[in-house]
C-alpha positions in Angstrom: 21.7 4.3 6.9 20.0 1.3 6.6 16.5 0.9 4.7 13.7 -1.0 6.8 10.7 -1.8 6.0 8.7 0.4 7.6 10.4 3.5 6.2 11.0 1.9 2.9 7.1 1.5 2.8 6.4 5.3 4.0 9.0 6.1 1.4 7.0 4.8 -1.6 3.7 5.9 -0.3 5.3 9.2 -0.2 6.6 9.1 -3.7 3.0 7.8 -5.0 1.2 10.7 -3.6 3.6 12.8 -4.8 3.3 11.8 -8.3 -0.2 12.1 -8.2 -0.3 15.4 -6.6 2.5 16.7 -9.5 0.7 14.9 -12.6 -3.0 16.5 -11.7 -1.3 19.9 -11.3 0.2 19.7 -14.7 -2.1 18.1 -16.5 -5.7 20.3 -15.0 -5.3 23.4 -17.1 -5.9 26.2 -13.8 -5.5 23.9 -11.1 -3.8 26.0 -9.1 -6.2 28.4 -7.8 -3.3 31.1 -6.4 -2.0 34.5 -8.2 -0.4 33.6 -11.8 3.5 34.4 -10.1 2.7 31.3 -7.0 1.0 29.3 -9.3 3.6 29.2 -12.4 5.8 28.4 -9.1 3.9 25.3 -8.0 4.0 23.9 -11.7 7.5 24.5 -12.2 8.4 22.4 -9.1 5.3 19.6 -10.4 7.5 18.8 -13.2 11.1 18.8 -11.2 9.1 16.2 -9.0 7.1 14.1 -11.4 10.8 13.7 -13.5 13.6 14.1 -11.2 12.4 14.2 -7.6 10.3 11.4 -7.7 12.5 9.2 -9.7 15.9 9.3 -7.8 13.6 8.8 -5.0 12.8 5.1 -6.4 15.8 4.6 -8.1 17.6 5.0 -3.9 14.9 2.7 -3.2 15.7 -0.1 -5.0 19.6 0.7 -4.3 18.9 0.8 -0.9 17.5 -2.2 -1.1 20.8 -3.8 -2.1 22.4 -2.6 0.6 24.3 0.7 -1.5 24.6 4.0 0.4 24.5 5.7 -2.8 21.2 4.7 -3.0 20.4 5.6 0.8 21.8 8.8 0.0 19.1 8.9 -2.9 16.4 7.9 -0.5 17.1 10.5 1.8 17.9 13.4 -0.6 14.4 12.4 -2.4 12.5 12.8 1.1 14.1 15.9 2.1 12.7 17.4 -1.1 9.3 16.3 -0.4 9.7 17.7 3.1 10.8 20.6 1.7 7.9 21.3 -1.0 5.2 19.6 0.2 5.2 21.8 3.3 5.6 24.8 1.1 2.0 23.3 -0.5 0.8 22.8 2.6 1.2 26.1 4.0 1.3 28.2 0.8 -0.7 27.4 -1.6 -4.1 28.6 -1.7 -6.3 25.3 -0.6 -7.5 22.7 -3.3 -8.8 19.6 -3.8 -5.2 18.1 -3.0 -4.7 19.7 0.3 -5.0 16.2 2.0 -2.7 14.7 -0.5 0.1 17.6 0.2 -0.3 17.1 3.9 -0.5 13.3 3.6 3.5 13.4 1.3 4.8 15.8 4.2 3.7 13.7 7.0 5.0 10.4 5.1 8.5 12.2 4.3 8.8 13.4 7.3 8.4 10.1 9.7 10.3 8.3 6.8 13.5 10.4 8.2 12.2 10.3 11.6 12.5 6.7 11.8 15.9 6.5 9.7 17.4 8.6 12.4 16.1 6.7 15.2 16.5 3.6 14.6 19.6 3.7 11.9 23.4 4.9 12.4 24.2 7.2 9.6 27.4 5.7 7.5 29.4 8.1 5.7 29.8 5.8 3.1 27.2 6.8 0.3 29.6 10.3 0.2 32.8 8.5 0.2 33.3 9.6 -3.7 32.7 13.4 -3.4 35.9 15.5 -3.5 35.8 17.1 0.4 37.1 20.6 0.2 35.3 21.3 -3.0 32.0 19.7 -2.1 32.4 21.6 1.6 33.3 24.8 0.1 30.5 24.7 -2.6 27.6 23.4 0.5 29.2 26.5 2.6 29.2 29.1 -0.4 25.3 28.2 -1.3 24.2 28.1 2.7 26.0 31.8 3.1 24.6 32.9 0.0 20.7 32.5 0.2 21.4 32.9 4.1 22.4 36.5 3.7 20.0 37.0 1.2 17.1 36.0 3.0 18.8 38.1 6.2 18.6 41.1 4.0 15.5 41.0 2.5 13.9 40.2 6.7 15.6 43.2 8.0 14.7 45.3 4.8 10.7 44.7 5.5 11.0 44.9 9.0 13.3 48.6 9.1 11.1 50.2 6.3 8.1 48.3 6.1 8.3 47.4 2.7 7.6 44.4 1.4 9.8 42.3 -0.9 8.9 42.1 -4.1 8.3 38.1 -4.2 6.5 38.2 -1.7 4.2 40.9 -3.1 4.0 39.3 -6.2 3.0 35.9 -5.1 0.2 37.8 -2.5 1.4 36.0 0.2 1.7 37.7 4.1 5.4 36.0 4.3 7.7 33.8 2.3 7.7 30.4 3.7 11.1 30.0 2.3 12.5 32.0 4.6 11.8 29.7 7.6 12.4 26.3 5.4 15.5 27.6 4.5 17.3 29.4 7.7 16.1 27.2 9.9 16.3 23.7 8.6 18.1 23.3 5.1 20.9 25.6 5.4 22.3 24.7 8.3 21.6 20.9 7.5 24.1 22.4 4.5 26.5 23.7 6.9 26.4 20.9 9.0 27.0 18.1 5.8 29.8 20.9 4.9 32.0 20.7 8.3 31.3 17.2 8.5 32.6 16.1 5.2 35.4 18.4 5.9 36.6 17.1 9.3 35.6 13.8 8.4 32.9 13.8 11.0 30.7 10.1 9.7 27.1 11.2 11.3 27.7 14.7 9.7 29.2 13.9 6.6 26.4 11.2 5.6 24.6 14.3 4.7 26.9 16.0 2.0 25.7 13.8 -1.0 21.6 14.0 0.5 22.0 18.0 0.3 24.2 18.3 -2.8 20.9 16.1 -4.8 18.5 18.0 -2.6 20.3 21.5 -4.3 20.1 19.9 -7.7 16.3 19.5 -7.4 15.3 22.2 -5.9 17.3 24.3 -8.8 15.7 23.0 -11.0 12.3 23.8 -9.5 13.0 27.4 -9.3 14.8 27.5 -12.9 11.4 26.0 -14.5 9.5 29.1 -12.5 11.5 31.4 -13.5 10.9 30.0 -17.4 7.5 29.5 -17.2 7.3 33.0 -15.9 8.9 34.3 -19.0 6.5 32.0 -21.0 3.4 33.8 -19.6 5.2 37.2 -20.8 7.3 38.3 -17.6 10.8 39.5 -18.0 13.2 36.8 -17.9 15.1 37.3 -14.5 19.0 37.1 -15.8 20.8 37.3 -12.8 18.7 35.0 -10.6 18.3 32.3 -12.9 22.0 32.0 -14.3 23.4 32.1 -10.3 20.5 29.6 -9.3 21.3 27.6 -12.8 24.8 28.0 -12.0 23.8 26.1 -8.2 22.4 23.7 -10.3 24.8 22.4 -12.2 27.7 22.4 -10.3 25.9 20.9 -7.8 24.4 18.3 -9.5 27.9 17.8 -11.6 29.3 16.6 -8.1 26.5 14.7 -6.8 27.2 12.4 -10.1 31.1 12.5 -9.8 30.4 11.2 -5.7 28.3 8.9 -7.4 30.5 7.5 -10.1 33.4 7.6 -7.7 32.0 5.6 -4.9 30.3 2.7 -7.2 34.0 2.5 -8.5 35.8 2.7 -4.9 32.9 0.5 -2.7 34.0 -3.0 -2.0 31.4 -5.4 -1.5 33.2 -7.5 0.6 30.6 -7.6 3.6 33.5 -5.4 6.3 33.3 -2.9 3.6 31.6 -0.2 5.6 33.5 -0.8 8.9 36.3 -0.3 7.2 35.4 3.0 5.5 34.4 4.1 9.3 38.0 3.3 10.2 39.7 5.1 7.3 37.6 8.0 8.2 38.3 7.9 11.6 42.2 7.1 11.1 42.4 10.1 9.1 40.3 12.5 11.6 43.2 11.2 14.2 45.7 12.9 11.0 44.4 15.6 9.6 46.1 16.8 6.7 
């Protein structure tokens, strides 16, 4: 995926206003104007931006800029997790003085991708590194996972009319997850697994994006579920060792795709035409 200017620019906006919106959400003692549960949330996803998101969004940047499609993957794993929470804060969170600046990061994010897919062929050369059945198998196991979770708990509310207990507990009429989550990011997961699987290039570009994107947004719910038991809430055990667990294993192969690829890309300048036709010599061999 190559950077141009133009999304390189909406990129950086993007990352400014996030870093803004994180640091004044942090550092303003009761910002957050929502119930204590959706509010120790938002915080706990402030500092996975302001220290992780944002930064491996700028470090991709200046990658990118040097023509690496590790750092392209970067870019575009930072802007999905923007997409991701910003629209969360734009929909979710009870309004506050910031509600232009969550809008503004989603809108930026989202044209950022916009114009890398419409103007850019997708390489699968920043996921060259990643070991495929493990790194399909793993995207595949999280997707079915949180899929059928988030099934369940739909079909529980709508059969008996109770709500889930999140949802309760954040005073929210639905879970915005839910939507985020079934009908964009999992499948995206399921589509980078398959793709990096049957060495499919445009599909497969995606596995290293949504393996960073899972890191992050583990993190995020991690630090909720901490700062939760910081405010004098039970710690939730099984949620935060299984979403812990997604954390670091997918983050452990993000960095292993990483390491490997830096070692295995050539920079002579056919480099990436060749990786397209080692890819597409093995599709016409599968194993």
């Amino acid at each position: 995926m190559t950077l141009n200017p133009t999304r390189g620019r909406l990129a950086v906006a993007a990352a400014v206003l996030a870093t803004i919106a994180a640091a004044v959400g942090l550092a303003a003692d009761g910002f957050y104007r929502d119930v204590p549960f959706w509010a120790q949330q938002a915080r706990a996803t402030d500092v996975a931006t302001l220290f992780l998101g944002v930064p491996i969004l700028l470090a991709g940047l200046l990658a990118a800029r040097r023509g690496s499609p590790i750092g392209q993957s970067a870019v575009l794993a930072g802007l999905l997790y923007l997409v991701y929470n910003y629209a969360i804060y734009s929909f979710s969170v009870a309004v506050n003085p910031l509600l232009a600046v969550y809008i503004a990061t989603l809108a930026l994010a989202v044209w950022a991708i916009a114009l890398a897919l419409h103007s850019s062929a997708i390489a699968p050369s920043g996921s060259d590194g990643l070991p495929r059945r493990t790194t399909a198998g793993v995207l595949i196991g999280v997707a079915a996972v949180f899929g059928l979770l988030w099934v369940s708990q739909i079909a529980s509310a709508a059969l008996t009319g109770v709500v889930p207990v999140d949802i309760e507990r954040a005073a929210l009429p639905t879970n915005p997850i839910y939507a985020l989550d079934l009908a964009l990011f999992l499948p995206l997961c399921m589509v980078a697994a398959v793709g990096i699987y049957r060495r499919a290039p445009a599909a497969a570009a995606f596995a290293l994006p949504m393996l960073i994107w899972l890191f992050l947004t583990s993190v995020g719910v991690v630090g909720a579920f901490v700062l939760a038991a910081a405010a004098g809430d039970e710690f939730a055990v099984v949620p935060g060792v299984l979403v812990s667990a997604i954390g670091a294993l997918t983050g452990g192969l993000a960095v292993l795709g990483m390491v490997r690829g830096s070692r295995e890309r050539s920079p002579h300048p056919l480099a990436d035409l060749r990786t397209l036709a080692r890819w597409n010599a093995a599709r016409a061999n599968p194993e």
